[in-house]
Structures are given as C-alpha cells and as structure tokens.
C-alpha positions in Angstrom: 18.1 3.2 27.7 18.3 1.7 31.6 15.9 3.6 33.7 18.7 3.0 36.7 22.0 2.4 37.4 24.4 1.9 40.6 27.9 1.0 41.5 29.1 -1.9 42.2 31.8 -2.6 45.0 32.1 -6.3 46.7 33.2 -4.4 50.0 29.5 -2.6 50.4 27.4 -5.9 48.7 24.9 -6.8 51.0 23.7 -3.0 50.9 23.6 -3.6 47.2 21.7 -6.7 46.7 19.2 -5.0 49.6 18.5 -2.1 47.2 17.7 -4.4 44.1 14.0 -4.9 43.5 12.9 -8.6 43.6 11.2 -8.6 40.2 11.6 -8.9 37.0 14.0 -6.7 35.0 16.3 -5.7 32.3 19.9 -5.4 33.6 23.1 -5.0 32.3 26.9 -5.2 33.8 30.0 -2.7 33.0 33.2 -3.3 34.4 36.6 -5.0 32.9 36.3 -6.7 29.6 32.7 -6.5 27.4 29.2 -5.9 29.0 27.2 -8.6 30.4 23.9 -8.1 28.9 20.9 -10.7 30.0 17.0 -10.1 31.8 15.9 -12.4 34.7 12.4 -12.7 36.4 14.0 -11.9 40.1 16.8 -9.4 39.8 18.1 -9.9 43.3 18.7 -13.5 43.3 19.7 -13.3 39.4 22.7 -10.5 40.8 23.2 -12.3 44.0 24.4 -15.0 42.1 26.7 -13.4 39.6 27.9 -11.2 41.9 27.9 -12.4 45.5 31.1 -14.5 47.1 31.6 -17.1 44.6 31.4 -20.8 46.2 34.3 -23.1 46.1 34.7 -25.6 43.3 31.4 -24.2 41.7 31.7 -23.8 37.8 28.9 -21.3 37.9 29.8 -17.5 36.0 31.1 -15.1 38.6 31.3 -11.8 37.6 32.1 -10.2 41.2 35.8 -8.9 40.6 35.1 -7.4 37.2 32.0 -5.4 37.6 32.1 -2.2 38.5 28.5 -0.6 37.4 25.2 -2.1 37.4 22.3 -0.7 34.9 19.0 -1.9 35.2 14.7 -1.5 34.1 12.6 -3.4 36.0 9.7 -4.5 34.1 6.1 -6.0 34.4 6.0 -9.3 31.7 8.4 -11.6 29.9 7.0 -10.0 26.7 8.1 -6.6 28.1 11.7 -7.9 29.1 12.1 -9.7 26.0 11.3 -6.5 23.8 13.6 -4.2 26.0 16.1 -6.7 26.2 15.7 -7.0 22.1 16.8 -3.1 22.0 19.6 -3.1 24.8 21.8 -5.8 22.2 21.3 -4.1 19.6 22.5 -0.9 20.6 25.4 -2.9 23.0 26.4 -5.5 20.5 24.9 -4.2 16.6 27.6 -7.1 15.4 26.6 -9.9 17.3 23.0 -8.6 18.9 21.0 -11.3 16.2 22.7 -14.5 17.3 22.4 -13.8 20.6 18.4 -13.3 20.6 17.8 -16.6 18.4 15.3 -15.0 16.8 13.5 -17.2 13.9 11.7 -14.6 11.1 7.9 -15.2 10.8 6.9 -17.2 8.2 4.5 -15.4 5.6 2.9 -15.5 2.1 3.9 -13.2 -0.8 2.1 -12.4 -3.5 4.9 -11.0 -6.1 2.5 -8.3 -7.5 6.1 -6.9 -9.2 6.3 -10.6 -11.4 4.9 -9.9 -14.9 2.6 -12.5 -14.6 1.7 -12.6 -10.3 2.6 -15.9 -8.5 2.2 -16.6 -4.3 5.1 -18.2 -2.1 6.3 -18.6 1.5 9.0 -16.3 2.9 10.5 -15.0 6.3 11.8 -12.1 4.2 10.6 -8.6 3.7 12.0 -6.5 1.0 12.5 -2.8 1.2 9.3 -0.5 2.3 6.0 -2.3 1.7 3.7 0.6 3.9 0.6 1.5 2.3 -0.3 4.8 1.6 1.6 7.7 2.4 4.3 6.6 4.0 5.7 4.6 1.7 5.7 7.5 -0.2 9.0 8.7 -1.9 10.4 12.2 -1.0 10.4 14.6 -3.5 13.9 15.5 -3.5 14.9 11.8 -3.9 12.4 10.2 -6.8 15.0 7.5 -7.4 14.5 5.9 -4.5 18.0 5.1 -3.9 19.3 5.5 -0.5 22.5 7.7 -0.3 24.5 6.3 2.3 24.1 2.7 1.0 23.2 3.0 -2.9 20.1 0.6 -2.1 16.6 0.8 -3.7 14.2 2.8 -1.1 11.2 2.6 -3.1 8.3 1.0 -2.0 7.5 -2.7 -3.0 4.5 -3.8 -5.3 4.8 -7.0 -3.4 2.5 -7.9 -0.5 3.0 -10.4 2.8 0.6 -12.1 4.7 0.9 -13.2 8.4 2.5 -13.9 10.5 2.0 -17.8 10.3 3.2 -20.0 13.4 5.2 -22.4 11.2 6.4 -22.6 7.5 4.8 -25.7 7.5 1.2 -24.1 8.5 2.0 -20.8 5.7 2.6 -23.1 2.7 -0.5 -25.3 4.0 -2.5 -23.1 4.0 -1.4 -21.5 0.8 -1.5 -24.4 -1.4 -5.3 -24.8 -0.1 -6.2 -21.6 -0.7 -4.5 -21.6 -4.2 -7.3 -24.8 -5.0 -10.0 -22.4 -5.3 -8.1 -20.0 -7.7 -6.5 -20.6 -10.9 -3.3 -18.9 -10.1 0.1 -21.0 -11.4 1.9 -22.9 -9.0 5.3 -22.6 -11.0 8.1 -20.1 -9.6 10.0 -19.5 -12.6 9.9 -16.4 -14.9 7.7 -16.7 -17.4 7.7 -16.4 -21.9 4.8 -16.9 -22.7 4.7 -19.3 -26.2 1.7 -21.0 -27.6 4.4 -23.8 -28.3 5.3 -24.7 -24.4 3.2 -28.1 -23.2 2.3 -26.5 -19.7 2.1 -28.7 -16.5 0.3 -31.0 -14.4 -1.9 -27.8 -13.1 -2.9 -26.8 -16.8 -3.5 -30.2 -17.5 -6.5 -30.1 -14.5 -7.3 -27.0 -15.3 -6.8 -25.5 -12.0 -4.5 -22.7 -13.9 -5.1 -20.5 -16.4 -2.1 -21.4 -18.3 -0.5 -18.3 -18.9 2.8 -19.9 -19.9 1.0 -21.2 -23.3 -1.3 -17.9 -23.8 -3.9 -19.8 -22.3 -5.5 -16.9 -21.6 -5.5 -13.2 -21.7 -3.1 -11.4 -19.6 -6.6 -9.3 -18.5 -8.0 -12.4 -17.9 -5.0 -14.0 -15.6 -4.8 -10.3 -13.9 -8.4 -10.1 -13.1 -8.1 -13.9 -11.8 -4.5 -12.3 -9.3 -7.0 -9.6 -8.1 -9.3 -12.3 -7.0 -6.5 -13.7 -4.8 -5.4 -10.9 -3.5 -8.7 -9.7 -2.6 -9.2 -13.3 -0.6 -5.9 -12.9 1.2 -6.8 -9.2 1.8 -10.2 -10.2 3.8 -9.3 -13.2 5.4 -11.1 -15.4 3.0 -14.3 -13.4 3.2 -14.6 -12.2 -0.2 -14.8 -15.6 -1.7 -17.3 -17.2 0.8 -19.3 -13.9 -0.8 -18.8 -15.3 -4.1 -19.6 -18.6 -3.6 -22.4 -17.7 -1.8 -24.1 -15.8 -4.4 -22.8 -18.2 -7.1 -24.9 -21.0 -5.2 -28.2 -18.6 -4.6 -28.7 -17.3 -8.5 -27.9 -20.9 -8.9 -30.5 -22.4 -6.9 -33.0 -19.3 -8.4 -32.1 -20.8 -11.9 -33.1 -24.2 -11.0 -29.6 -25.2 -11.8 -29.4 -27.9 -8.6 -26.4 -30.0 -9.8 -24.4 -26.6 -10.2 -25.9 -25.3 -6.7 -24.9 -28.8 -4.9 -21.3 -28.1 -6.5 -21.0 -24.7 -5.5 -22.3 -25.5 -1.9 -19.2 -28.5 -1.7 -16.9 -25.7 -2.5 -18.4 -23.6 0.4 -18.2 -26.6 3.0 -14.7 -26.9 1.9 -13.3 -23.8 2.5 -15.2 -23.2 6.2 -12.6 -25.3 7.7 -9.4 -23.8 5.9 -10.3 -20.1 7.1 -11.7 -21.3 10.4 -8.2 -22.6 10.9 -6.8 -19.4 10.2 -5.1 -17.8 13.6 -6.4 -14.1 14.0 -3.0 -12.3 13.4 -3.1 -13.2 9.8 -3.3 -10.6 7.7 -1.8 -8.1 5.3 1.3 -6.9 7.4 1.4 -3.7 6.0 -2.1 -3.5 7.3 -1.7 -4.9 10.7 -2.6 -2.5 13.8 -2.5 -4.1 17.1 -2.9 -3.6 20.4 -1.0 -5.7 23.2 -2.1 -5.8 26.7 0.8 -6.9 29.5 1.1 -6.8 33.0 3.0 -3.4 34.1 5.8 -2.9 37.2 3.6 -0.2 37.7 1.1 -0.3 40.7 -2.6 -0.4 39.1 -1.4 -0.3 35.7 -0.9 -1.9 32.9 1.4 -1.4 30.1 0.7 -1.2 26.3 2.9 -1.8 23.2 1.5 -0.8 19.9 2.5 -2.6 16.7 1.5 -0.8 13.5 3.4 -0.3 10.1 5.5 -3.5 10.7 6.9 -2.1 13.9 6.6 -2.0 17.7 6.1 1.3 19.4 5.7 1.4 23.3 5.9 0.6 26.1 3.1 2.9 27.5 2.0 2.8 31.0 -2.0 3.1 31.3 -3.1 4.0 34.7 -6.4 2.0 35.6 -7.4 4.6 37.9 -10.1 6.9 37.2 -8.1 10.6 36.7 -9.3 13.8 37.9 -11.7 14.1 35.3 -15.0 12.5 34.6 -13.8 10.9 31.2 -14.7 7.4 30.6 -12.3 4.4 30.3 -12.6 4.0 26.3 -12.4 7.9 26.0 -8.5 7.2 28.0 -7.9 4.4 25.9 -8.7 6.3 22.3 -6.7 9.0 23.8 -3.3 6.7 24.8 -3.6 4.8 21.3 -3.6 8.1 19.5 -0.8 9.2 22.2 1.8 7.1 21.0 4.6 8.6 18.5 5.0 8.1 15.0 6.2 5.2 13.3 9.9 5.3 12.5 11.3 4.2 9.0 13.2 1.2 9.9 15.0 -1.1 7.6 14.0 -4.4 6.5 15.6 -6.5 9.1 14.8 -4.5 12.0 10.7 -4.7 10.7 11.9 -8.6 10.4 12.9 -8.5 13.7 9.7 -6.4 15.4 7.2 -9.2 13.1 9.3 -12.1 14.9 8.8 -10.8 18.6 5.3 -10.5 18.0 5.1 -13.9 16.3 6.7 -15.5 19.6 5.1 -14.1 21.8 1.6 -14.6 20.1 1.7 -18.4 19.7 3.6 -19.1 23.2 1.4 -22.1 24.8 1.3 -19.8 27.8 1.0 -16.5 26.7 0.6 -13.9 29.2 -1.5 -11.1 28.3 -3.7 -9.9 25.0 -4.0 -8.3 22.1 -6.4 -6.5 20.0 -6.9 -5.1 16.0 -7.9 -2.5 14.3 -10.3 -3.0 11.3 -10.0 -1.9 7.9 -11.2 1.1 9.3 -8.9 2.1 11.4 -11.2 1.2 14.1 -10.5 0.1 17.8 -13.0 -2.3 20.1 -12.4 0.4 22.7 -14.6 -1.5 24.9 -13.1 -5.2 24.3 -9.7 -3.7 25.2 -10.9 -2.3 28.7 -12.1 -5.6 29.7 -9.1 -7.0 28.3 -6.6 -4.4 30.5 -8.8 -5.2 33.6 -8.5 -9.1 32.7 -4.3 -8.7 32.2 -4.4 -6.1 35.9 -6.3 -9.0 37.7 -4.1 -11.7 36.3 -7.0 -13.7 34.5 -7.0 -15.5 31.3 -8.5 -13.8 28.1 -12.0 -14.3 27.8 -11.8 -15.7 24.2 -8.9 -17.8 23.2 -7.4 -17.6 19.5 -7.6 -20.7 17.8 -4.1 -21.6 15.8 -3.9 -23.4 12.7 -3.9 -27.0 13.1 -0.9 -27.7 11.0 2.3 -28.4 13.6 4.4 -25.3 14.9 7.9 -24.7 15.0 9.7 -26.3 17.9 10.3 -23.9 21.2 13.3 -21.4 21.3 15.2 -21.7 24.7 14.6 -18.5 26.5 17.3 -16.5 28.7 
C-alpha cells in the first residue's frame, strides 16, 4: 500500500534520516514486536525522533533498537494523510483499526420508507445497500438477498439518509423544523391503527395526520410522506414551489388573509434552508469532487466520493499536455477516469461518510469540493478555478455557510 520502503540500521542512520523527504507522509515501522503505524507533517524530524539516539532521562517513545524496516507515502494534505492513513490500519490492525482512528459516524436523517406508516429520525447508522438504481440491484443468481459467507440480508434498503449534518444536535434541529411544515407523526413506535386510540399532543394541533386513530387515509398519509421526501430530496426547494404558488392563485383569488398566511410560512422557512450546509443531501445521491494539495510538482490531487464511498487519490497534472485539449475537457476526462465503485459493507460506507464529514466542517479546511447535480452534471469550469485556487494555496472563493446550531467538539488528531 506504501509507495516506499527502506531498512533500517542505527549503525548507517544519519544516511537514513538524509534520504527521508521533509514533508508530509504516511509511514509505517516493522521490526520486533507489532507495527508502528502513525502519519506526521515532516517525516524526517517525525523519524529522527523515534529513531535517532535516544536522550538520557527522556520519557519520549524510542523505537531505535526494534525497528528494522521503514515503509512510507509521502503525501500533499492532511486530508490525503488522513484517508491513507485510514486504509493502512485497517488492513494492519482490522481488530483494533476503529479505536485507533476515533472516528465519530456522521449524523443523518432517515426517513423509514420500509415502516408501514413512514416516520423521520436521526441516526449515524446505515443499514445494508441503500444505492439507487442499478447497483443496488440484486444478482440473479442470489434473489434472496442473503449473503453466503455471513447469512445477512444483502438486499437493498427502502430506507433513505440525509446528510451528513456537523452535529446531532444541528440534524434533529433541523428535522423537527422541517417536520412543522408537514403533517408527518412525530411518534417512533410501531403503529395499529384503532379509531379507539386518543392520539397525541401533535394530533391534538393538528400538525399530524393522525394515522394512529384512522385519521386519515393511508393514501392520504402516503401522499403527505411523498411530500417530505420530495423536500428532503431538493433541499427544501420543492416546498418553497408550493408555497409559492399556494400564495400567487391566492393573491389572484383575492384571498389576502390566506395569501398573508402563506407568505409567513415562506419567510419562515428561508432561514431554515438557508442554514442548511451544502453537503446535505440524499447520500445515496451524493457525487463530489475534492480538491487537495498534491506531493506532486504542479499538481493537484483529486478524491472522488460517490455511492457512499471514496475513490482516489488521482494526481491531475495542471500542465497543459501535448495536446491542444482544454482544462475542462481534462477534467471530464479524469472524473470519468476513475474506477468503479466497490460494494463495501455498511461500516466501511460509515466510515468513508465520517472522513468526509471531518474534513468538510474543519474550521481550517484546506482545499475544496464540488457536486454533481441531479444530473449527473459537473461545474467543469468552477472546479478548474478551484484546482488553480488549492495549487496556489489560496482560499476558496465562496465559503460554505454551516448550520447555526453548535457542532460536535474537535477530535484530537495524530
């Protein structure tokens, strides 16, 4: 996985710690006992330290007389290291690799589409394949979905997930706002519908449909769950449609009290979605594009996450090639260059949607990022300026706004 790798002898170290690139990198340590497994934004001073003459009384870790082998990948960004040091621990430590990142799952909405009667909550987990289209798709030769090494259910979920959010805190905000201008219930448990059952506090103010009495039609309640999920779907968009033509055939009717009310709605929700950070959105749905700095001379490197998993890194050469092909033509042509997705499981999908959420809502995030639309669609020219911006070192050009509601304190980094 280590582009390079080099003995280690404390007879020949100067010559050693002269070879090892002062930058950041990747590196891992073999000799007696377990590897030593860590990344470090100078390489030579991190090694010099572990390995070089150890000082008298200090109680800093030595690891000079039990290394013998030194593997190592220098990289270009902190997102790049944390990523490749991500994949290093799981494949050196599968056992332990997830306590040693300290990786907290994103926080996201679900809609339980599979519930009988459909109800929204906040969740770091993903369950089983939730893909769209085809590749969720079952084979042929296994229809039952069950997977035969493990005996667990393959199929794809009903279920969707919104997000990633930067806190619980802001998802079940910004949930339980949204949910005001639906009549959706609130209530988590299974429900039996009988005509006998008092309801709640919700039915009571008639900001639910009341499905646990037969207050309505399951049609009716179903109609008012494809309502939410188209909302969630664009980002809020499809009811600020609504409203708005709810308040224009109202104002054409001469209806000005119901007009006035429809408008409050509308003023309502501009601040909930305008608080709504730019990476929210279906995950199975979310294609994007991050920019970081590369080790590479006059490069930069790109990382592509799309079906709920990271693919990359990719070095992109900002030098013009041979041919006469323009910078967008290059770009199209590396996005489409990079390889399938592969069918992970649900905690490794878990773990891709937490990297992206750290790195993404860091006060002092290096580097940018860009979406497909619904599409399929790529701002081929916004993401040239934006791998010129991350080459030159510069800030992005238009910062995301996060939700207002308070984050989740820092994780320490190595």
């Amino acid at each position: 996985m280590l582009l390079h790798r080099a003995p280690f002898s404390p007879d020949h170290d100067d010559a050693f710690f002269a070879a090892l690139p002062a930058a950041p990198a990747v590196f891992l340590l073999r000799g007696d006992g377990e590897p030593y497994v860590s990344k470090s934004a100078n390489l030579r001073r991190r090694l010099t330290r572990l390995l070089g003459p150890p000082r008298e009384q200090s109680k800093r870790l030595n690891l000079r007389d039990r290394v013998r082998e030194v593997e190592f990948t220098a990289t270009g960004s902190d997102f790049e290291s944390q990523f490749l040091l991500y994949q290093l621990l799981r494949q050196t430590f599968p056992q332990t690799y997830s306590a040693r990142l300290r990786l907290r799952f994103a926080p996201l909405i679900k809609l339980h589409l599979e519930n009988e009667y459909p109800r929204a909550s906040v969740t770091r987990r993903l369950t089983r394949t939730t893909w769209g289209s085809s590749e969720a798709r079952l084979p042929a030769e296994n229809p039952s979905g069950l997977r035969p090494e493990d005996g667990r259910d393959a199929r794809p979920s009903k279920n969707l997930y919104y997000g990633p959010f930067p806190s619980r805190a802001a998802a079940e905000k910004f949930s339980s706002d949204a949910l005001d201008f639906f009549k959706m219930r609130r209530c988590v448990d299974d429900l039996h519908p009988d005509p006998a059952f008092p309801g709640c506090v919700y039915s009571e103010m008639k900001m639910c449909l009341a499905p646990c009495f037969k207050g309505c039609t399951d049609a009716d309640y179903h109609a008012e769950i494809a309502r939410v999920q188209t909302f969630f779907d664009t980002g809020g968009e499809s009811l600020t449609r609504e409203l708005a033509q709810h308040r224009d055939h109202a104002s054409a009717e001469q209806a000005f009290e119901d007009a006035a009310a429809v408008h409050a709605k509308i003023e309502k929700l501009k601040p909930l979605l305008s608080q709504l950070p730019e990476i929210v959105r279906r995950i199975d749905q979310l294609d994007a594009m991050v920019i970081q700095p590369s080790a590479e001379p006059d490069s930069a490197t790109l990382f592509r996450f799309s079906s709920e998993c990271f693919r990359g890194p990719l070095t992109f050469s900002i030098q013009p090639g041979p041919s006469s092909r323009s910078m967008e033509s290059r770009v199209e042509e590396a996005i489409a260059s990079f390889p399938n997705p592969e069918n992970k499981s649900s905690i490794e999908r878990m773990e891709h949607l937490a990297l992206l959420k750290r790195w993404y809502y860091r006060s002092t995030r290096i580097g940018e990022i860009f979406f497909a639309n619904d599409k399929g669609e790529w701002p081929l020219r916004r993401i040239v300026r934006g791998i010129g911006r991350v080459h030159r070192g510069e800030k992005p050009q238009d910062p995301t706004n996060f939700s207002a509601t308070q984050s989740e304190p820092p994780v320490s980094q190595d």
